[in-house]
C-alpha positions, 0 to 999 in steps of 0.5 A, a space after each residue: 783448394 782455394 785459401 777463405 777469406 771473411 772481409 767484414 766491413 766489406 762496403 768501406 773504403 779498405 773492405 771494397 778494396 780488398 773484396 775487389 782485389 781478392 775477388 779476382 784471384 782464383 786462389 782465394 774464395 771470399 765473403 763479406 759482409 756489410 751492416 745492412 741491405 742498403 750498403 749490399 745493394 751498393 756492393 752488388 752495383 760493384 759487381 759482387 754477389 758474395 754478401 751476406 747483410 744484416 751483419 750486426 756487430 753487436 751480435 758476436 753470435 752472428 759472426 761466431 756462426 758465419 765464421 763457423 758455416 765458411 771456415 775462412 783461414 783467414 778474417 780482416 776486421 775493416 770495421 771502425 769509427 773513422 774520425 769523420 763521424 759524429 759517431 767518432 765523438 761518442 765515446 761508447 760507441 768509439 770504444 765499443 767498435 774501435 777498442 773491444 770488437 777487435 779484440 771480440 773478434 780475436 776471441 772468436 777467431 781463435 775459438 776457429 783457428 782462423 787468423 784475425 787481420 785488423 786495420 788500425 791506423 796512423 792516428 795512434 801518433 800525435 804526429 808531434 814526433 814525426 818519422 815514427 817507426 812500428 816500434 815506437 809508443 802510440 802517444 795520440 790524444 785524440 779519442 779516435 787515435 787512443 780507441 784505435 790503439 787499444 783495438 791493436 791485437 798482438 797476440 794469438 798469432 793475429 796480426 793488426 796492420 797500422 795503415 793510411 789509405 786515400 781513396 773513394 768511400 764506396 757508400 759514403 763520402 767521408 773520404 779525403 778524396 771526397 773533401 778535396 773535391 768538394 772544396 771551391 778553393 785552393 787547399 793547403 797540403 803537406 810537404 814531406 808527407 810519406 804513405 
């Protein structure tokens, strides 16, 4: 019997890339969602028909039921605010989705013995120290970096992975790849950058 797994946020850069990878293995039967039928459409011209729409994150109700119908053994939260947005600035908003919904979607999970798997990121480091390790104390000064932090679960059995990922946005392009292309000069990089 196939291993379920619930990728909300399945239209983001991480969430089209794990509804990708996983679609193709035989062993996992997977489902995703997105925020609204403009970001399925985009989905669906990828190939996928295993969306569900309207997926409004301010109503947990939603996600309590769709978890509750599929019975997934595993959820990945690749929902966020990334930096890029005005939205990012926004400290309700910044707060609501990137600091409480995970912590939401915990709850909920545990409710169904379902493991939660969260995405945070690198920016919970300043980047001042530099050569961090998973043990060290998140010391961002940022809001996106701080929001973030907070949204980090460590219990229940749930597991957050921190992560820097490079790559196209499947509906958008706030990407990093999508800056350096835009650009009509020569761009300064880094040395000694690690991924």
């Amino acid at each position: 019997m196939p291993k379920k797994i619930l990728i909300i946020g399945a239209n983001g850069m991480l969430g089209s890339s794990l509804l990708r990878f996983y679609s193709k293995l035989s062993e996992y039967d997977v489902l995703g969602t997105v925020r609204n039928d403009e970001a399925k459409l985009k989905v669906f011209k990828q190939g996928f028909t295993n969306i569900i729409s309207n997926v409004e994150l301010s109503n947990l109700d939603i996600i309590n039921k769709i978890i509750a119908d599929f019975h997934p053994d595993y959820v990945f939260n690749c929902v966020g605010i990334i930096k890029q947005l005005n939205a990012a600035k926004d400290y309700l908003v910044s707060i609501s989705v990137n600091s409480l919904l995970p912590h939401q979607l915990a709850q909920i999970c545990s409710r169904h013995n379902v493991k939660l798997i969260h995405f945070s990121t690198d920016c919970v480091f300043s980047g001042i120290h530099g050569s961090y390790c998973e043990t060290d104390v998140p010391d961002a000064s940022d809001l996106y970096g701080k929001s973030k932090q907070l949204g980090e679960i460590d219990y229940g059995g749930h597991l957050t992975l921190r992560t820097s990922i490079i790559g196209h946005e499947l509906s958008s392009n706030h990407s990093l790849i999508d800056w350096f292309l835009c650009q009509n000069q020569t761009v300064n990089g880094y040395s000694k950058a690690i991924f």
